[in-house]
C-alpha positions as CSV (number, residue, x, y, z in Angstrom):
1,X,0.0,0.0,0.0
2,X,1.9,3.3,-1.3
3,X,0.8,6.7,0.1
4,X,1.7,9.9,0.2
5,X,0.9,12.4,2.2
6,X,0.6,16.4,1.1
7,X,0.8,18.7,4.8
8,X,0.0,21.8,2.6
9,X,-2.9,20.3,0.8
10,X,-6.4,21.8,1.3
11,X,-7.9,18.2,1.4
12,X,-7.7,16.5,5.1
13,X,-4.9,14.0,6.0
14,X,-8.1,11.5,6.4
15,X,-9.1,12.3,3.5
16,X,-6.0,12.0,1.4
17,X,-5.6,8.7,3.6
18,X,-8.9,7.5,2.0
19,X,-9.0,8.6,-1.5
20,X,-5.8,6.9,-2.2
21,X,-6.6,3.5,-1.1
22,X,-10.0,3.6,-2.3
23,X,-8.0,4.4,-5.7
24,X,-6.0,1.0,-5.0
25,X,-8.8,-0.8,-4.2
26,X,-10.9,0.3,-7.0
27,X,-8.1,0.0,-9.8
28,X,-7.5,-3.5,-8.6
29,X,-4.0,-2.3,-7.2
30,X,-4.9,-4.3,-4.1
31,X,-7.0,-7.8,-4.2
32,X,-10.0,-8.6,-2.3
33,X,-8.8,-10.1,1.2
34,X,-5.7,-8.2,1.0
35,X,-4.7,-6.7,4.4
36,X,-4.0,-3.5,5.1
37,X,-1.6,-2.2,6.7
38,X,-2.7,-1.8,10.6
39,X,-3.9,1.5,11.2
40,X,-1.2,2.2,14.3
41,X,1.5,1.2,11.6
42,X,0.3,3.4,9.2
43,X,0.3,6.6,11.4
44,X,3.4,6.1,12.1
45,X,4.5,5.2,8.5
46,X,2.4,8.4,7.7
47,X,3.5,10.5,11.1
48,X,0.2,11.1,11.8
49,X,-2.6,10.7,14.3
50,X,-3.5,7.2,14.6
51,X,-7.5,9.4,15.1
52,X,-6.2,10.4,11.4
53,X,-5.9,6.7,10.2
54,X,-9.4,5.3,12.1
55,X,-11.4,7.3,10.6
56,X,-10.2,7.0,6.6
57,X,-9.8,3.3,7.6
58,X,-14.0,3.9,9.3
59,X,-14.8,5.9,6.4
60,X,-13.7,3.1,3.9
61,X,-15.7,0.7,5.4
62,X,-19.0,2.9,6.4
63,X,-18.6,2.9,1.8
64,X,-18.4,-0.6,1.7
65,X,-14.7,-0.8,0.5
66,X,-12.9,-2.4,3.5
67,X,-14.0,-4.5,6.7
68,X,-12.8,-5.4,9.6
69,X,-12.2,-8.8,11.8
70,X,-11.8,-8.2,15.5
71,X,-8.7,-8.7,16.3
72,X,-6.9,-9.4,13.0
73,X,-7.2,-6.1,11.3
74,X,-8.7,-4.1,7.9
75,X,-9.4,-6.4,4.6
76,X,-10.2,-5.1,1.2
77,X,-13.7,-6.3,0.5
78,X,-14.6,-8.6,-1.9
79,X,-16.3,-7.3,-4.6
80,X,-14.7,-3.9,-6.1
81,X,-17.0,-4.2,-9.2
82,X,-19.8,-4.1,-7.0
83,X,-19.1,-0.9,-5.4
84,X,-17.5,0.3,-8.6
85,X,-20.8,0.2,-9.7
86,X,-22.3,1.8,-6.5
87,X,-20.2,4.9,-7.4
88,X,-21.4,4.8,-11.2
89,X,-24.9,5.3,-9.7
90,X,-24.2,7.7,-7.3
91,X,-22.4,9.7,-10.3
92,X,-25.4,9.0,-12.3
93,X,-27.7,10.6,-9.7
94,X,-25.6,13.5,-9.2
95,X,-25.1,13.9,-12.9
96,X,-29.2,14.1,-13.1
97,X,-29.3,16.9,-9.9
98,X,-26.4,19.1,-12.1
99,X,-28.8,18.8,-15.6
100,X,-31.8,20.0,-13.1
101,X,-29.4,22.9,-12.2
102,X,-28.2,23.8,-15.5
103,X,-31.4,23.9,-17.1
104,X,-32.9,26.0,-14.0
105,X,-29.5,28.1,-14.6
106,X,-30.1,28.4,-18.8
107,X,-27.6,26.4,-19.7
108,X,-27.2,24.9,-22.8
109,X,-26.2,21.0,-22.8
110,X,-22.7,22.2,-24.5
111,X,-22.1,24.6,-21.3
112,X,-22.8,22.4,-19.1
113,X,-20.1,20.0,-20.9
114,X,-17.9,22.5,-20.7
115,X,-18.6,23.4,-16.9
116,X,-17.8,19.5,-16.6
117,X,-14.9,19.3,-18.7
118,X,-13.1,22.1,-16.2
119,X,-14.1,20.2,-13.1
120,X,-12.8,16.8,-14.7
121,X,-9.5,18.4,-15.8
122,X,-9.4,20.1,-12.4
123,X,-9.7,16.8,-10.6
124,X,-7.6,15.0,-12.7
125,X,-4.6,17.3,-12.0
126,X,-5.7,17.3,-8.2
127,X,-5.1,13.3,-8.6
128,X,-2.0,13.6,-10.6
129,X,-0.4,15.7,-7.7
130,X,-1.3,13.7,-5.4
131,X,0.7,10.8,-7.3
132,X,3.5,13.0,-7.3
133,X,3.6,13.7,-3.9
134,X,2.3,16.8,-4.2
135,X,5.7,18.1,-6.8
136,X,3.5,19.9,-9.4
137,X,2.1,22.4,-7.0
């Protein structure tokens, strides 16, 4: 499990914590059953809070990514397609509440694509830093 921490980002240490493993997970960079590492080891890995760590690691399971077994740690869940497609429908349901908006705000389908486009190319560079370790900012 590789991450990387960015002190000046604007995102919470959690949060960083959580994207990035949900990224392994859903990529298929780690397996279903695969351990993680414990979330005392990974605070320290990370020098941070091991509060820091229970909560991503809480937050990854509250989405269905991880679980737990008392006394033997955090385990990738089973089925990434399954929540893959969770997120597919959750982007399909926002995607319907922005067309709402748009058309309430005037917009034509090709600003709205536009308006997307941005965000997309925003995030994507968001994501690319973070695979950098933060050296493009």
């Amino acid at each position: 499990m590789n991450i990387r921490i960015q002190m000046q980002s604007d995102i919470p240490t959690y949060e960083q914590i959580k994207l990035q493993i949900k990224a392994q997970i859903l990529s298929g960079e780690l397996n279903a059953d695969a351990p993680l590492t414990s979330m005392r080891q990974l605070a320290r890995d990370l020098r941070v809070s091991v509060i820091t760590t229970t909560r991503a690691y809480g937050d990854l399971e509250a989405e269905g990514l991880i679980y737990t077994v008392q006394g033997r740690g955090c385990f990738v869940k089973g089925n990434p397609e399954m929540v893959r497609r969770q997120y597919l429908a959750s982007i399909d349901r926002s995607l319907q509440k922005i067309a709402e908006l748009g058309c309430a705000a005037g917009l034509s389908l090709a600003g709205l694509q536009e308006r997307l486009a941005e965000a997309y190319l925003k995030q994507e560079e968001i994501e690319n830093d973070k695979k950098n370790g933060g050296n493009n900012s």
